[in-house]
TORTI-858971 format. One record per residue (C-alpha): residue number from 1; residue in one letter; x, y, z. Coordinates in Angstrom, 1 decimal. Layout:
NUM / A / X / Y / Z
...
***
This chain:
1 / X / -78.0 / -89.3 / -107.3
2 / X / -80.8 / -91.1 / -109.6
3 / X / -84.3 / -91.8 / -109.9
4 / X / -86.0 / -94.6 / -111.5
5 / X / -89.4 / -94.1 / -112.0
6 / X / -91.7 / -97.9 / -113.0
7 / X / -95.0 / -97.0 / -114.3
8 / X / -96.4 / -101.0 / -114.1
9 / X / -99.0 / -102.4 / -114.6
10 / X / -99.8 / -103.2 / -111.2
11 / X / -97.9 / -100.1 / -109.0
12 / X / -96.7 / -97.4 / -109.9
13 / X / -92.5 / -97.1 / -108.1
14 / X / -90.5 / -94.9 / -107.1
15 / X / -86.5 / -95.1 / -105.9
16 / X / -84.5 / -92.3 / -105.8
17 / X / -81.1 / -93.7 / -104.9
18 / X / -77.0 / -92.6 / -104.3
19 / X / -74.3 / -94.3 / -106.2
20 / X / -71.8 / -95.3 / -103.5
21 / X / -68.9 / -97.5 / -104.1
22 / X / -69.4 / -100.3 / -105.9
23 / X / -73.5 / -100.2 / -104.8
24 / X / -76.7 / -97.9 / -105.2
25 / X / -78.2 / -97.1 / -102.1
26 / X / -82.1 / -96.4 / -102.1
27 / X / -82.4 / -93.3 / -99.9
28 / X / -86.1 / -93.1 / -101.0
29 / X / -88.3 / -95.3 / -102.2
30 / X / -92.4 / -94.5 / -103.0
31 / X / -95.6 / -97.4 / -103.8
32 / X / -99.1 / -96.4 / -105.6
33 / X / -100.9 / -99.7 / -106.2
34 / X / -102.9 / -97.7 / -109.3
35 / X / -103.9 / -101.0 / -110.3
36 / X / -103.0 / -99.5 / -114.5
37 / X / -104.0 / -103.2 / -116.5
38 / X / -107.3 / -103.2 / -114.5
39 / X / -108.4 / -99.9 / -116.1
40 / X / -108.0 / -101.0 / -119.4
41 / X / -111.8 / -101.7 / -121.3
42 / X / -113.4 / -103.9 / -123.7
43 / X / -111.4 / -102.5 / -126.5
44 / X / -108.1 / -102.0 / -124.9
45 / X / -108.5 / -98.5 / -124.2
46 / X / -106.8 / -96.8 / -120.3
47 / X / -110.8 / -95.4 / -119.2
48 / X / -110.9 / -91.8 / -117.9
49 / X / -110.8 / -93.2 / -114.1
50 / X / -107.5 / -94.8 / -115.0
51 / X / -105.9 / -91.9 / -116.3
52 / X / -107.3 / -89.7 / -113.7
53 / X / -105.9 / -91.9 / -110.9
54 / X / -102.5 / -91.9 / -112.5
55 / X / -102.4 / -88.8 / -113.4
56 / X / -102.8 / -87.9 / -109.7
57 / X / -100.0 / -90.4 / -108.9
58 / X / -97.8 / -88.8 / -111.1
59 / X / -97.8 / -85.4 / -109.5
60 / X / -97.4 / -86.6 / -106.2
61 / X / -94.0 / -88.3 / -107.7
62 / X / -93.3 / -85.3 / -108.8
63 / X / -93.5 / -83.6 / -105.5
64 / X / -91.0 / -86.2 / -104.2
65 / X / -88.7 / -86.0 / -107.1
66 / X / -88.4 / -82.0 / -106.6
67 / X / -87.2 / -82.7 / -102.9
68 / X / -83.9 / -83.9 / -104.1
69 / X / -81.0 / -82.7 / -106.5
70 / X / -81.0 / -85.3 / -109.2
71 / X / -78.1 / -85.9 / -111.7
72 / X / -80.7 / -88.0 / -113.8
73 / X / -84.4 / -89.1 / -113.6
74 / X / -85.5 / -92.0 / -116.3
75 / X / -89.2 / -93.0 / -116.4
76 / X / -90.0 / -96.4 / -117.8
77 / X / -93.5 / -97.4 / -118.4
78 / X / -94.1 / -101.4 / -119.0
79 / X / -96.7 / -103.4 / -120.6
80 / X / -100.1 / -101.8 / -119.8
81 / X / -98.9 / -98.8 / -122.1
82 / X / -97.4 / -101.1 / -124.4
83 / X / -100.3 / -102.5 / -125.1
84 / X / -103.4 / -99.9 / -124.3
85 / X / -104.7 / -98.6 / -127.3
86 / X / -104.7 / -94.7 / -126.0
87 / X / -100.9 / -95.3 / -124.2
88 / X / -99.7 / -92.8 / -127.3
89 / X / -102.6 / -90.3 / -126.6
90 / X / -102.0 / -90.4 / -122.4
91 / X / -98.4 / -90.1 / -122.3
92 / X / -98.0 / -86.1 / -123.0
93 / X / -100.6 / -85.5 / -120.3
94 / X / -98.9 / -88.1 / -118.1
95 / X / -95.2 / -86.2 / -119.0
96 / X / -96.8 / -83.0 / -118.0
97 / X / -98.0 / -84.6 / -114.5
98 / X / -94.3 / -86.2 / -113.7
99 / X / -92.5 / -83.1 / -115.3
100 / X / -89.6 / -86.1 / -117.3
101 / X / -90.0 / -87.6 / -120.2
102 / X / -91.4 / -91.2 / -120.1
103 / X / -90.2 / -93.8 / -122.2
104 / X / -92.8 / -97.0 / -123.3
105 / X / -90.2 / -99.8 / -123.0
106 / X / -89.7 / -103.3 / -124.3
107 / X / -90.5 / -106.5 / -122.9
108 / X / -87.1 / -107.3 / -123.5
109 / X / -85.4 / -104.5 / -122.4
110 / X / -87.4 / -104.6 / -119.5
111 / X / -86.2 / -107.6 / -119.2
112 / X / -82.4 / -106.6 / -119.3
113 / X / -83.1 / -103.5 / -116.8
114 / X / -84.2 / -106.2 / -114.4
115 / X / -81.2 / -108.5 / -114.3
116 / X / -78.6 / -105.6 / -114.6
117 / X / -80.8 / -104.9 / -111.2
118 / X / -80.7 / -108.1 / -109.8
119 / X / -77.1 / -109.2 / -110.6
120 / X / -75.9 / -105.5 / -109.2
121 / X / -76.8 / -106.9 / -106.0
122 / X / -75.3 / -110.6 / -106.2
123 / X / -71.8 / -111.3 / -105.0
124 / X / -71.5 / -113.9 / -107.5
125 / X / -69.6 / -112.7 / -110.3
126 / X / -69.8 / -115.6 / -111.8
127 / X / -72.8 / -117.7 / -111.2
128 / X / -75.0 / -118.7 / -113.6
129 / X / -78.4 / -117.8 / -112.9
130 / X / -81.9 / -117.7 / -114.0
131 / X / -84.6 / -114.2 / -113.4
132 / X / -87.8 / -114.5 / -113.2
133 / X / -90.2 / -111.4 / -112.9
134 / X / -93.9 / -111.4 / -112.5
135 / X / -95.4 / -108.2 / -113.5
136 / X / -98.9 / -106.6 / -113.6
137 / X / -99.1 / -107.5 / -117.5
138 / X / -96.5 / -109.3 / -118.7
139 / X / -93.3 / -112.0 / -117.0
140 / X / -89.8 / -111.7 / -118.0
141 / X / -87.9 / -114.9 / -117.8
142 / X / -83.8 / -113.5 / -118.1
143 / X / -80.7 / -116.0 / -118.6
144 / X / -77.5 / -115.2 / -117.3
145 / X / -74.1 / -115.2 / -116.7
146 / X / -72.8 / -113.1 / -114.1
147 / X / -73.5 / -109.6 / -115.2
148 / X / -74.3 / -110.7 / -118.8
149 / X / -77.5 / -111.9 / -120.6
150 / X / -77.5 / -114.7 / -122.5
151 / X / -81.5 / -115.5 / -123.0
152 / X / -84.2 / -112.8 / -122.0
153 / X / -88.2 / -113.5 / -123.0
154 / X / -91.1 / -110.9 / -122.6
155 / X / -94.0 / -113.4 / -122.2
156 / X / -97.6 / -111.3 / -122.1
157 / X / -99.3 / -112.7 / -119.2
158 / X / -99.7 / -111.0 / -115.9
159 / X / -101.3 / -111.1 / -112.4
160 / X / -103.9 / -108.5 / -113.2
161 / X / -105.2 / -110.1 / -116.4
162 / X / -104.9 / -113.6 / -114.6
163 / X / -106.7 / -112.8 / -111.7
164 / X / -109.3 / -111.1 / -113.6
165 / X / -110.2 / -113.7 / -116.2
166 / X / -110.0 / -116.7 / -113.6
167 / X / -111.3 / -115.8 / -110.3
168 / X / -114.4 / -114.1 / -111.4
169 / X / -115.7 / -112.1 / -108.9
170 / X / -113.0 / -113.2 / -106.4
171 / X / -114.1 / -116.9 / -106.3
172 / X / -111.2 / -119.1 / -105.7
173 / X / -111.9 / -123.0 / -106.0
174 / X / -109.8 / -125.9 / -107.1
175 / X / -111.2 / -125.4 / -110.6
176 / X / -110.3 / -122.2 / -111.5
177 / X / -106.7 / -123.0 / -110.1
178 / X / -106.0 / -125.2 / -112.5
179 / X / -107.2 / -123.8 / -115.2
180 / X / -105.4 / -120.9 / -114.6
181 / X / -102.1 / -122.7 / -114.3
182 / X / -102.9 / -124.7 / -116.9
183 / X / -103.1 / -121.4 / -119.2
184 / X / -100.3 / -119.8 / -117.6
185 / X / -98.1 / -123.3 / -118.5
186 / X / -99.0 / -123.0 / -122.4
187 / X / -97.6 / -119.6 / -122.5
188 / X / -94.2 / -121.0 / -121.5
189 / X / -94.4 / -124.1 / -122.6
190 / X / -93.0 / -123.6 / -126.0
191 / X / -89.9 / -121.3 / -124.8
192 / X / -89.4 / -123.8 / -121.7
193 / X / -85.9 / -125.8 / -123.0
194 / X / -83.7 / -123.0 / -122.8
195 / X / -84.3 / -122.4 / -119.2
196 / X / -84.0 / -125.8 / -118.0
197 / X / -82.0 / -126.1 / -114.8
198 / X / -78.7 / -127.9 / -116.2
199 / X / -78.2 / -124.0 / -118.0
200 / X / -78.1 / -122.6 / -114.3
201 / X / -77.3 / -122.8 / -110.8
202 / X / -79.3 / -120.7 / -108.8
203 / X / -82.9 / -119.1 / -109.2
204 / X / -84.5 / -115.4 / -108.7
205 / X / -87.5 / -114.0 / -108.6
206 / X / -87.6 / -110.3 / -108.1
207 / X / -91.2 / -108.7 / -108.8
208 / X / -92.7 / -107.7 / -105.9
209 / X / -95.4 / -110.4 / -106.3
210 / X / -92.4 / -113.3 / -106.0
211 / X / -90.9 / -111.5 / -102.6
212 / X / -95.0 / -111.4 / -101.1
213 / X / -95.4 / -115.1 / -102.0
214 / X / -92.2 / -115.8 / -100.3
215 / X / -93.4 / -114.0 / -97.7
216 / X / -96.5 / -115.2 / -97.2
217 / X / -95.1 / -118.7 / -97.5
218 / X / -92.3 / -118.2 / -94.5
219 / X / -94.7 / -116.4 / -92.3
220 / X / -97.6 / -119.2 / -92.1
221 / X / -95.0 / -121.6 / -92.3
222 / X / -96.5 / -123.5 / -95.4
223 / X / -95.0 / -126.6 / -97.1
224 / X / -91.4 / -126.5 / -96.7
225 / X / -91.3 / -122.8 / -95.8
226 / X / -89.8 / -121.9 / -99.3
227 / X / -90.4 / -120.9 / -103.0
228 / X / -90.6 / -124.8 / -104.3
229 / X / -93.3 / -126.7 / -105.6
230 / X / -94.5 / -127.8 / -101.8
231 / X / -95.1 / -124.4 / -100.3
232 / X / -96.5 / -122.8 / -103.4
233 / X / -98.9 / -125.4 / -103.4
234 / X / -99.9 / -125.1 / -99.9
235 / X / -100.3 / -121.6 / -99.9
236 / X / -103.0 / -122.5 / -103.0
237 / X / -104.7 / -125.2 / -101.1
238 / X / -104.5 / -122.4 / -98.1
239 / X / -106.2 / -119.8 / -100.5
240 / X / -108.4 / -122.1 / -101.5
241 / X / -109.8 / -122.5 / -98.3
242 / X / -110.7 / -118.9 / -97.7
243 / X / -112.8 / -119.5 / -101.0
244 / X / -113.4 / -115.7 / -101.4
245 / X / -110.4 / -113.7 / -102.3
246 / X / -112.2 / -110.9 / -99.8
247 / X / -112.1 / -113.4 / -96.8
248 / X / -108.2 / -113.7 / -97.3
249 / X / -106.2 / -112.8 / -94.1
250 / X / -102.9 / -113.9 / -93.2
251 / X / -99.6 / -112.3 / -92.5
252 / X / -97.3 / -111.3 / -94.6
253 / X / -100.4 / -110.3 / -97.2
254 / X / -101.2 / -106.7 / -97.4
255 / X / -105.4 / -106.4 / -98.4
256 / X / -104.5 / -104.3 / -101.4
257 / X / -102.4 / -107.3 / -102.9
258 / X / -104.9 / -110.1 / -102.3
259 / X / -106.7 / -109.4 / -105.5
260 / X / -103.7 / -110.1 / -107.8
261 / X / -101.4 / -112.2 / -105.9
262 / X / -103.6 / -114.9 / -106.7
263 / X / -102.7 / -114.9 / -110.1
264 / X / -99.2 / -114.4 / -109.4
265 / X / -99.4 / -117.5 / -108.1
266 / X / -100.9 / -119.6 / -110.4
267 / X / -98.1 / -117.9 / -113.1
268 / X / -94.9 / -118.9 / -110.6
269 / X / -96.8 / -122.5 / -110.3
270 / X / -96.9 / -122.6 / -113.7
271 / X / -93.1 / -122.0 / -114.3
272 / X / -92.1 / -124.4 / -111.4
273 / X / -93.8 / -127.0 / -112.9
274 / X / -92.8 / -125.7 / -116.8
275 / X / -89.2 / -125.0 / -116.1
276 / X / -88.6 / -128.1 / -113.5
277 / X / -87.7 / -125.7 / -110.6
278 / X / -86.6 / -126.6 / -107.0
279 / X / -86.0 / -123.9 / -105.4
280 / X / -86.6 / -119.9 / -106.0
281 / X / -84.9 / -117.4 / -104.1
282 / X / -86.7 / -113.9 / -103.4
283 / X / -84.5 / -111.0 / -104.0
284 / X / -85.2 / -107.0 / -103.3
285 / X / -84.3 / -105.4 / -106.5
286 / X / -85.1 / -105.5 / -110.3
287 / X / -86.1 / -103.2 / -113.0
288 / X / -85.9 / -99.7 / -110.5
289 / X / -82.4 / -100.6 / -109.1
290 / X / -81.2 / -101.5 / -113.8
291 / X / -82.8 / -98.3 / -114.3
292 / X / -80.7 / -96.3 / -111.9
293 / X / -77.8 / -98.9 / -112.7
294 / X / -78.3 / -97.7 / -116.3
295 / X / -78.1 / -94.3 / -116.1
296 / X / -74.7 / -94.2 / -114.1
297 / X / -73.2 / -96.2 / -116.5
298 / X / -74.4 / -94.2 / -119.1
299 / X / -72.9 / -91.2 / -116.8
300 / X / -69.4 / -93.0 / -117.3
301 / X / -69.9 / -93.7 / -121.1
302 / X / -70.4 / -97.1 / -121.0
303 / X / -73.9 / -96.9 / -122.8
304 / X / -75.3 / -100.3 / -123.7
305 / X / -76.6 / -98.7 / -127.0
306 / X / -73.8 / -98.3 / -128.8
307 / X / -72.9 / -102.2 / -127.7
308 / X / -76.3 / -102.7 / -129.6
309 / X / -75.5 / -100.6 / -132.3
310 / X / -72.1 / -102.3 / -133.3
311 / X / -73.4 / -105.4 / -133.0
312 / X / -76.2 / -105.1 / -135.4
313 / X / -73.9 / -103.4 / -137.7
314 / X / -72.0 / -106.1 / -137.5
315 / X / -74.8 / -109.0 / -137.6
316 / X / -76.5 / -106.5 / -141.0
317 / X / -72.3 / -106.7 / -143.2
318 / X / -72.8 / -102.7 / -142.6
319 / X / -69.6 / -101.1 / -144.4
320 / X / -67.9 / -99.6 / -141.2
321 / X / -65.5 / -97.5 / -143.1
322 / X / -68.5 / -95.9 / -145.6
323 / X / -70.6 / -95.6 / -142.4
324 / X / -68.1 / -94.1 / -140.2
325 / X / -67.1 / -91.7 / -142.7
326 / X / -71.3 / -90.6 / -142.6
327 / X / -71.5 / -90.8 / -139.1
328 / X / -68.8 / -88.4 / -138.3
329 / X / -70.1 / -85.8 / -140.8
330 / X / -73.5 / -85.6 / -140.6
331 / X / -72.2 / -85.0 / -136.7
332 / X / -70.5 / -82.4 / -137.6
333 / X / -72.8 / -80.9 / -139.9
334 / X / -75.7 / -81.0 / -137.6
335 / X / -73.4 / -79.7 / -134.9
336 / X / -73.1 / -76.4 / -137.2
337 / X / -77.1 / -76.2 / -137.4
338 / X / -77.3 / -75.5 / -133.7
339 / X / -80.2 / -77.8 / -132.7
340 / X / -82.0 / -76.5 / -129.4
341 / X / -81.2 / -79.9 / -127.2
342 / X / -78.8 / -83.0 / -127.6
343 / X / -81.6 / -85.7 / -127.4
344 / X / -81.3 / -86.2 / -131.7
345 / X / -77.2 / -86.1 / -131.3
346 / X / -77.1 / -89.7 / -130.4
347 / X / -79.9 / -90.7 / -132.5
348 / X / -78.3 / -89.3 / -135.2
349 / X / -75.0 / -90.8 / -135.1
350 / X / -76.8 / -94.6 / -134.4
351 / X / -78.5 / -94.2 / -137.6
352 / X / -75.6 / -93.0 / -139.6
353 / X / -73.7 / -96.1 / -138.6
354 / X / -76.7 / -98.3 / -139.3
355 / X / -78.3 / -96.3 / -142.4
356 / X / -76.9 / -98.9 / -144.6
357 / X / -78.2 / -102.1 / -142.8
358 / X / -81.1 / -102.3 / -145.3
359 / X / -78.7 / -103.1 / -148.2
360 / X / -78.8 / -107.1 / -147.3
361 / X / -82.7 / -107.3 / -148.4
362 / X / -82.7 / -105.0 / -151.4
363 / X / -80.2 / -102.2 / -152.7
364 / X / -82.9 / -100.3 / -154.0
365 / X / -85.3 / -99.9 / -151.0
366 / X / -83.1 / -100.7 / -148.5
367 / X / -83.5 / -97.1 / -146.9
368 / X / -87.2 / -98.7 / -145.9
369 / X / -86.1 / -102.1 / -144.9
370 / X / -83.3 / -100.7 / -142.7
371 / X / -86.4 / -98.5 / -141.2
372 / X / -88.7 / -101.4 / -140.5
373 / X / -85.9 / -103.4 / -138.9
374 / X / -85.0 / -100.4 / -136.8
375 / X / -88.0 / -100.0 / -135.5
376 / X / -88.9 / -103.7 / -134.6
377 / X / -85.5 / -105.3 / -133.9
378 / X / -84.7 / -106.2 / -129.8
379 / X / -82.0 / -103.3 / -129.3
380 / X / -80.9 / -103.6 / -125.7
381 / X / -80.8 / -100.1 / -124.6
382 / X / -83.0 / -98.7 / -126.5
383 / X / -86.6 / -97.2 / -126.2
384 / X / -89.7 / -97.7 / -128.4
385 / X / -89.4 / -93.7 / -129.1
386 / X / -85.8 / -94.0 / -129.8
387 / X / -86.0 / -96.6 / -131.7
388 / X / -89.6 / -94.7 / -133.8
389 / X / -87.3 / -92.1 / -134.1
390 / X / -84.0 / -93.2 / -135.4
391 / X / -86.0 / -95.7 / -137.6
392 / X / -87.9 / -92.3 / -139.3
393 / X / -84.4 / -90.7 / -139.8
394 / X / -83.2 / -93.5 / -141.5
395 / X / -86.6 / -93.6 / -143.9
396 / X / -85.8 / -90.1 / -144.4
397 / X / -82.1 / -90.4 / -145.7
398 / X / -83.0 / -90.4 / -149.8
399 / X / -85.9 / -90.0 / -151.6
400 / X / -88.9 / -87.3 / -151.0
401 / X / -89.8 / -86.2 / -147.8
402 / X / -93.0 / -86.1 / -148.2
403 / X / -93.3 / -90.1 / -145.8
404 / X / -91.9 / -88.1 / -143.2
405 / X / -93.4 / -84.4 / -143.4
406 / X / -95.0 / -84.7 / -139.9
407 / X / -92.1 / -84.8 / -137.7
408 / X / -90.2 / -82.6 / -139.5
409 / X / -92.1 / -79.8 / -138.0
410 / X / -89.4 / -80.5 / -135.0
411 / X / -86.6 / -78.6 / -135.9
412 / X / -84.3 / -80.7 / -134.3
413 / X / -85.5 / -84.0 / -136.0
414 / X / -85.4 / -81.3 / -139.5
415 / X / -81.7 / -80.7 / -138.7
416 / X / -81.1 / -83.9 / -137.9
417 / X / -82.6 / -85.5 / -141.2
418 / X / -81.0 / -82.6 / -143.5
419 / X / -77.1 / -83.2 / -142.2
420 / X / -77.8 / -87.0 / -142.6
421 / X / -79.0 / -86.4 / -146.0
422 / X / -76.0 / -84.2 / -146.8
423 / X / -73.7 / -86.5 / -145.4
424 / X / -74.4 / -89.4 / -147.7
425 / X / -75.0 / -86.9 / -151.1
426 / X / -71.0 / -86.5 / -150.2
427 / X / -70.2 / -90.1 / -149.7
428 / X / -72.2 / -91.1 / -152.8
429 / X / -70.3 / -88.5 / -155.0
430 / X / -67.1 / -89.8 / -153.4
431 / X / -66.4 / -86.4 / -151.8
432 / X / -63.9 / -86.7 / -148.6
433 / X / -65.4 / -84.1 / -147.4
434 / X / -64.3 / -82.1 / -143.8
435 / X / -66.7 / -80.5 / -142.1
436 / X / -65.0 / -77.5 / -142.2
437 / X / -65.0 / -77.0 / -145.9
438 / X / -69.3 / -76.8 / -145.4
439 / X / -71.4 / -74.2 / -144.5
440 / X / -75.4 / -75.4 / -144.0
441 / X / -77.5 / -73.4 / -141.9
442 / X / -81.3 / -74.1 / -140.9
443 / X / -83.9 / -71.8 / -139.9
444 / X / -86.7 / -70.4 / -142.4
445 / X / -84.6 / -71.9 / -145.3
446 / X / -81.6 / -73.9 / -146.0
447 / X / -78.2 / -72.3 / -147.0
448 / X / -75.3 / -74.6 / -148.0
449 / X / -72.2 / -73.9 / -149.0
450 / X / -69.9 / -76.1 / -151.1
451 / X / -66.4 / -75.2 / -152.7
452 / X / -66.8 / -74.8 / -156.2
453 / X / -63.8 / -77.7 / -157.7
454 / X / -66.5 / -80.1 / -156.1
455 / X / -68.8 / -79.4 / -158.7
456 / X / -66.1 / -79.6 / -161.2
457 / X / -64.4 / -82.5 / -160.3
458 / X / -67.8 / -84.7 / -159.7
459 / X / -70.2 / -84.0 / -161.8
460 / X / -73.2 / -86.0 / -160.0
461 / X / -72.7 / -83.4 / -157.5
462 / X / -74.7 / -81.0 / -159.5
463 / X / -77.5 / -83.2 / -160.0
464 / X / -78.2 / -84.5 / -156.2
465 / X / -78.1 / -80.9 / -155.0
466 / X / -80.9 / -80.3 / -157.5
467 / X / -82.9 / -83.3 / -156.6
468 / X / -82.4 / -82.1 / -153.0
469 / X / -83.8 / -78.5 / -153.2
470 / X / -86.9 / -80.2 / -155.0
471 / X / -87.3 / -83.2 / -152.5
472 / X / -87.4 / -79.7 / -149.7
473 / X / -89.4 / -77.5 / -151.6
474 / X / -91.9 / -80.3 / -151.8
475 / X / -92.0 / -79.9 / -148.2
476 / X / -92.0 / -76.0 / -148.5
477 / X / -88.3 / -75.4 / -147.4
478 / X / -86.8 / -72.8 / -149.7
479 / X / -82.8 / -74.8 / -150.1
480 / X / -80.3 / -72.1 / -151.3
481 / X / -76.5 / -73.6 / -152.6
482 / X / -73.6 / -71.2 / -153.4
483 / X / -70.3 / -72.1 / -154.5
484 / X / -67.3 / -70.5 / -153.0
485 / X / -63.5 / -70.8 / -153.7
***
């Protein structure tokens, strides 16, 4: 059993669900509309009320969450805390109030957790399709093949903001329509070709602002009764109508959506018109059902990481025999510190095999260039805070420690950097070492020890060891070596 929690910027969602054959079925599934991107100020900063009000959400999720026995529980927060100023602040007070870590993700990887979602539920193996997902703060526009992505595009525009900055006060007239299509269309315009409709056969949408406009359209019976260019502008004329966003009442519109699914609207008219779109199909699932999708595949070992790891090794000319042969041991090494958890395990192997990536800018500073790319690269899979992280282990692989003194006051990261480091002293000196022929231990100081023809037989040995009980002293980290037969 899984949960996928989807901190948006809109709701705030919930699905606990059952893997079951060759499907997930949602045995529970929980809505908070905490409205997140309306809370945000002048200056980009979540205000107290915000936080308060998801804070309180949060605990209630937690009360839900405690109900069930869970093999894995991944929270994913979207653009709201990708952008808000105080996200980094928030989040250990929000962690605290959903008891799970909660990972800030991508617009791009929220883009990939949506179509593994969508195309879970397709019978279609094959079909070529276009997503489309209209968030709270941002839209992801995803390109595909079947189960696999060819295209996906974070675009930061959402129906919060759009409602907000267009229909001031609620006021809907034929004005402020177009205008806000008319912004909506330059945000897409550019990035338009790709999706085109010879590159696809069938469009989705599956936010829950695409499956109410569907709704809304089928249940008043307006235009042609579909997602197309004639009922998504008859349910604007329609809205236009009720002038006032307050007066809106028809079926298939629940009050609490009626302030944002105006924007919505003008976002999906926007791409219609950008993208030359017929016909959209409405689909129940998305980013909640790829989260839980994710985490069973990661159950069976197919983690989409380590597909995003080879292949920017690959894309970078990374060495895979010098960065194998560093991945392994420093694995093995930090194995023999015993860390407290396993969350810098995979982390650490990841950088190993990419440590070297750097070396196609500059073979001087490429430990920093490798970090920067790290950090900023789309890595499907992967979380902001993995990627901060693995990006700080790989600034941390030569040189003083002093750029990275902060986080090394987790012990874990501390192990994790120091086997790294001793991993690649050996490669550089051309030492095949084994793991077994090393003894380090970590915990008020470092002890290594090293058989003694090694320092014989490579004389830089000597001198790297030296620099390395500086480079930890610096840091104050007493690092004792002994030589043994």
């Amino acid at each position: 059993m899984y949960a996928a929690v989807d901190l948006g910027s809109n709701s705030f969602r919930l699905h606990i669900g059952k893997h079951d054959g060759d499907a997930i079925r949602v045995l529970k599934s929980v809505r908070e509309p905490i409205r997140l991107a309306a809370g945000l100020d002048a200056r980009g900063n979540l205000t107290e009320a915000a936080m308060q009000s998801a804070l309180a959400c949060l605990r209630n999720f937690q009360a839900v969450l405690a109900g069930y026995r869970l093999d894995a529980v991944r929270v994913v927060a979207t653009s709201t805390l990708r952008v808000a100023r105080n996200g980094a602040a928030f989040l250990p007070a929000a962690e605290q109030a959903i008891g799970y870590p909660i990972e800030i993700i991508s617009g791009e990887e929220e883009g990939r957790l949506i179509y593994m979602g969508v195309a879970s539920t397709l019978p279609d193996g094959a079909e070529r399709r276009l997503v489309i997902d209209i968030g709270g703060g941002s839209t992801e526009i995803i390109l595909g093949h079947g189960p696999d992505i060819e295209r996906v595009e974070s675009f930061s525009i959402g129906t919060v903001k759009q409602s907000l900055s267009f229909f001031v006060g609620g006021r809907i007239d034929a004005v402020s329509f177009e205008a806000a299509i008319l912004s909506a269309r330059s945000h897409f315009e550019d990035a338009a070709p790709p999706y085109h409709p010879q590159f696809w056969k069938q469009a989705y949408g599956s936010s829950g602002t695409i499956r109410a406009l569907a709704d809304i359209i089928a249940k008043n019976n307006l235009g042609d009764g579909k997602l197309s260019a004639a009922g998504l502008d008859a349910l604007k004329l329609r809205f236009i109508d009720f002038g006032q966003v307050a007066r809106i009442d028809m079926p298939g519109l629940r009050p609490d959506r009626a302030g944002t699914i105006i924007g919505g609207l003008a976002i999906l008219i926007a791409l219609v018109r950008e993208l030359d779109i017929e016909v959209m199909q409405s689909i129940e699932a998305g980013l909640r059902m790829g989260v839980m999708w994710d985490l069973y595949l990661r159950s069976m070992q197919r983690d989409r990481r380590e597909e995003s790891v080879v292949a920017l090794a690959r894309k970078f000319h990374v060495d895979d025999e010098r960065a194998g042969r560093v991945a392994a041991l420093a694995g093995a090494l930090y194995t023999q510190l015993k860390p407290a958890g396993d969350g810098c395990a995979k982390l650490l192997r990841w950088s190993a095999l990419l440590h070297e990536m750097g070396m196609v800018v500059s073979q001087t500073g490429y430990h920093k260039h490798a970090a920067y790319m790290i950090e900023n690269a789309d890595l499907p899979g992967f979380t902001t805070r993995e990627q901060r992280v693995m990006g700080k282990l790989i600034l941390a692989q030569k040189g003083n420690l002093r750029k990275v003194a902060d986080a090394l006051t987790d012990l874990d990261f501390a192990k994790a950097v120091l086997a790294l480091r001793v991993a690649i002293l050996l490669m550089h000196a051309r030492i095949d070492a084994d793991a077994g022929e090393l003894k380090l231990r970590m915990k008020n100081r470092i002890d290594l020890e090293i058989r003694r023809e090694w320092v014989g037989s490579h004389p830089t040995v000597s001198y790297w060891i030296e620099k390395e009980q500086e480079w930890w002293d610096e840091v104050g980290t007493d690092f004792s070596v002994r030589s043994v037969a």
